[in-house]
C-alpha positions as CSV (number, residue, x, y, z in Angstrom):
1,X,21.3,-11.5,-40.4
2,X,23.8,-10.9,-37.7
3,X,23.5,-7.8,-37.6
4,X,19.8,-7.6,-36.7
5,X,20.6,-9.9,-33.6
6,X,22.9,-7.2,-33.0
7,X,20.4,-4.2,-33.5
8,X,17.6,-6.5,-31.5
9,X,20.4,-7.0,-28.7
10,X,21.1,-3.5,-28.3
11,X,17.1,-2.3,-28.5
12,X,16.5,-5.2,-25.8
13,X,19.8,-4.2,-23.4
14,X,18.1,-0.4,-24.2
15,X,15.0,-1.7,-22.8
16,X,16.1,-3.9,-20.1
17,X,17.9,-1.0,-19.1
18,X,15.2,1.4,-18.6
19,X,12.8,-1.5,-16.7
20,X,13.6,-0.7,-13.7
21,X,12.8,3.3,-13.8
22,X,9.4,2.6,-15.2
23,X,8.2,-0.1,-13.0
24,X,9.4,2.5,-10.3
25,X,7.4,4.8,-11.8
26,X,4.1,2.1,-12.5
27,X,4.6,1.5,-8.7
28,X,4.1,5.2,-7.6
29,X,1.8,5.5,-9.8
30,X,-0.2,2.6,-8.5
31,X,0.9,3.3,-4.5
32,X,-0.9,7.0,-5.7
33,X,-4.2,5.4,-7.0
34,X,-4.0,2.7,-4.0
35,X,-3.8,5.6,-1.4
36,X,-6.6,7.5,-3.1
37,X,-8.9,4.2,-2.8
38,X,-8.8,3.6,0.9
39,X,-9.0,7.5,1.7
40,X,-12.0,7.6,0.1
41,X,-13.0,4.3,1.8
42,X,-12.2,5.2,5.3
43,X,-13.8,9.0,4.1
44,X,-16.6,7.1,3.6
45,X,-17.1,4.9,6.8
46,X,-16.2,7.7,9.1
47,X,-19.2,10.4,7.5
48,X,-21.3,7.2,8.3
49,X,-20.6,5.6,11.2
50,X,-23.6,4.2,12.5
51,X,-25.1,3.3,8.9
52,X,-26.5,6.6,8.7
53,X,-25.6,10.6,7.9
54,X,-23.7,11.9,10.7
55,X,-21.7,14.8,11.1
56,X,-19.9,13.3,14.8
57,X,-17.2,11.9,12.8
58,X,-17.1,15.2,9.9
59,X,-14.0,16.6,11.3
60,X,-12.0,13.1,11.3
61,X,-13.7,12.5,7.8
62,X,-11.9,15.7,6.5
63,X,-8.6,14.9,8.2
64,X,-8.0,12.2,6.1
65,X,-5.2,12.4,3.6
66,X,-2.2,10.3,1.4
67,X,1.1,11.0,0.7
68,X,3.2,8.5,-1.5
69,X,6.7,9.1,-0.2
70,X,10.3,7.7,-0.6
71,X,11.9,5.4,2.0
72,X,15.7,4.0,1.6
73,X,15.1,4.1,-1.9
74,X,11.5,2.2,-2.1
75,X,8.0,4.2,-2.9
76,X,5.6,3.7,0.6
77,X,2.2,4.9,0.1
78,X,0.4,6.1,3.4
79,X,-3.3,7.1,4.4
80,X,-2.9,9.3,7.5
81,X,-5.0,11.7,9.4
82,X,-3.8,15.5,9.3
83,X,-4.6,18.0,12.1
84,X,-7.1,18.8,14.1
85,X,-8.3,15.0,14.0
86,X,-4.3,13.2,13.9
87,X,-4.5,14.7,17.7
88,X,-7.7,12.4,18.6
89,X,-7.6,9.8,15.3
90,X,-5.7,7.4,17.0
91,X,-8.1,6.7,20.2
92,X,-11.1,6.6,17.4
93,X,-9.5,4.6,15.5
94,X,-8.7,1.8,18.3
95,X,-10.8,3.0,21.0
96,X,-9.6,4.1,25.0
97,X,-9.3,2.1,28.3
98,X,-12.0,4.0,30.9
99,X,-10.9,7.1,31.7
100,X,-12.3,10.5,32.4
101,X,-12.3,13.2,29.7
102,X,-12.2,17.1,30.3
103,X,-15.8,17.6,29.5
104,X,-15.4,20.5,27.8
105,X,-13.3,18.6,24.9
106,X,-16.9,16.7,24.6
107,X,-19.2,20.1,24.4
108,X,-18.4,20.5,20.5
109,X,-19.4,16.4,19.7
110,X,-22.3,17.0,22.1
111,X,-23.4,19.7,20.5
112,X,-22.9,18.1,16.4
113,X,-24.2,14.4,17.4
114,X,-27.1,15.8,20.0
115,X,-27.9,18.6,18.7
116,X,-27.7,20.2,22.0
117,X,-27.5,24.0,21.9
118,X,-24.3,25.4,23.3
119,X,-24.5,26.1,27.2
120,X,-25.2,24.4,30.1
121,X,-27.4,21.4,29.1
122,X,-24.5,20.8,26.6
123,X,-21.7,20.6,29.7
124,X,-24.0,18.8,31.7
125,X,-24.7,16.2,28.9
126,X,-20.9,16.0,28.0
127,X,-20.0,15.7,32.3
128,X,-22.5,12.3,31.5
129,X,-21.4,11.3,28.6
130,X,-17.2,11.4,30.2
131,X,-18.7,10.2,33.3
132,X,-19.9,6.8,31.2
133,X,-16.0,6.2,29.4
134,X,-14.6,6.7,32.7
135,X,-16.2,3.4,33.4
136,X,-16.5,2.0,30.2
137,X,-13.8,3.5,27.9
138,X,-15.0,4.0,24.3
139,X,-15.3,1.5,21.1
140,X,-12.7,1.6,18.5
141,X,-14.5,2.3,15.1
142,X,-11.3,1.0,13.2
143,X,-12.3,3.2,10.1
144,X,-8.6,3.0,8.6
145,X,-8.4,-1.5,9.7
146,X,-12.0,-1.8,7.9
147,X,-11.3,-0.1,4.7
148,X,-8.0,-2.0,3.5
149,X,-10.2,-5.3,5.1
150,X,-12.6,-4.0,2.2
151,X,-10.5,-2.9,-0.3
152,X,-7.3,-5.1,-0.1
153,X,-8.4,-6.9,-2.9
154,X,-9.0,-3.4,-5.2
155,X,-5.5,-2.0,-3.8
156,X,-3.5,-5.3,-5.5
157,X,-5.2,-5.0,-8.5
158,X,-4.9,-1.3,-9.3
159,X,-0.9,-2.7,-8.4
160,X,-1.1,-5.2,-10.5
161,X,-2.6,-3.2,-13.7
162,X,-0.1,-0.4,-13.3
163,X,2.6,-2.9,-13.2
164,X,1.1,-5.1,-16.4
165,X,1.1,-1.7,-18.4
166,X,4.9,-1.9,-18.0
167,X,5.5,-5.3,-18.8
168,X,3.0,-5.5,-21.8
């Protein structure tokens, strides 16, 4: 009989042992699922931005990426924007105080969103449409803020399964 509390001591110290590794592991694991989630989310409210198909926001739709990454010694998952849209994601994201934008950086939208042919009715449309957030400034669309408002409650659980998996 003793020597089954002995074997059982050494199987649980074995196992105790190896907890932290795997929960490590259930965590990353999670983080990566998690991540996936809210890219798709914020994917998905950034192809439709007004409630309908739009390709104004295609470019910042396809920018969006994850990465789960180590930091002093802890797994951080992160849903970032890669180039070309991490150059312009932020003021999207938030939104800008008025200010005047090179027009030209607005031909390309004006030409997606309008449907304005390139040329001049496209710069003169774009000189308007800079003209209007130099007084105004522009509305943040908080795509990244609106998915984890949405999804928070998906992102613990897929946590929280990976996690039980360990433990059960």
């Amino acid at each position: 009989m003793i020597s089954t509390v002995q074997l059982e001591d050494r199987q649980l110290q074995t196992e105790l042992a190896q907890l932290p590794l795997a929960l490590r592991a259930a965590v990353e694991r999670g983080l990566g699922r998690a991540t996936e989630l809210l890219r798709a989310a914020v994917t998905s409210l950034a192809a439709e931005p007004f409630g309908s198909a739009s390709s104004a926001f295609g470019e910042f739709a396809g920018s969006v990426a994850t990465s789960v990454t180590d930091e002093s010694g802890r797994p951080v998952g992160q849903v970032f924007l890669t180039p070309p849209a991490d150059r312009y994601g932020l003021f999207v994201e938030v939104g800008t105080r008025p200010h005047f934008p090179p027009p030209a950086a607005l031909e390309g939208w004006v030409r997606r969103r309008l449907g304005i042919p390139p040329g001049r009715q496209a710069r003169e449309v774009a000189f308007l449409i800079g003209r209007k957030i130099a007084r105004q400034g522009t509305a943040g669309h908080f795509f990244f803020q609106r998915a984890l408002e949405q999804n928070t409650d998906r992102v613990v659980a897929v946590l929280e399964r990976e996690i039980a998996k360990v433990l059960a």
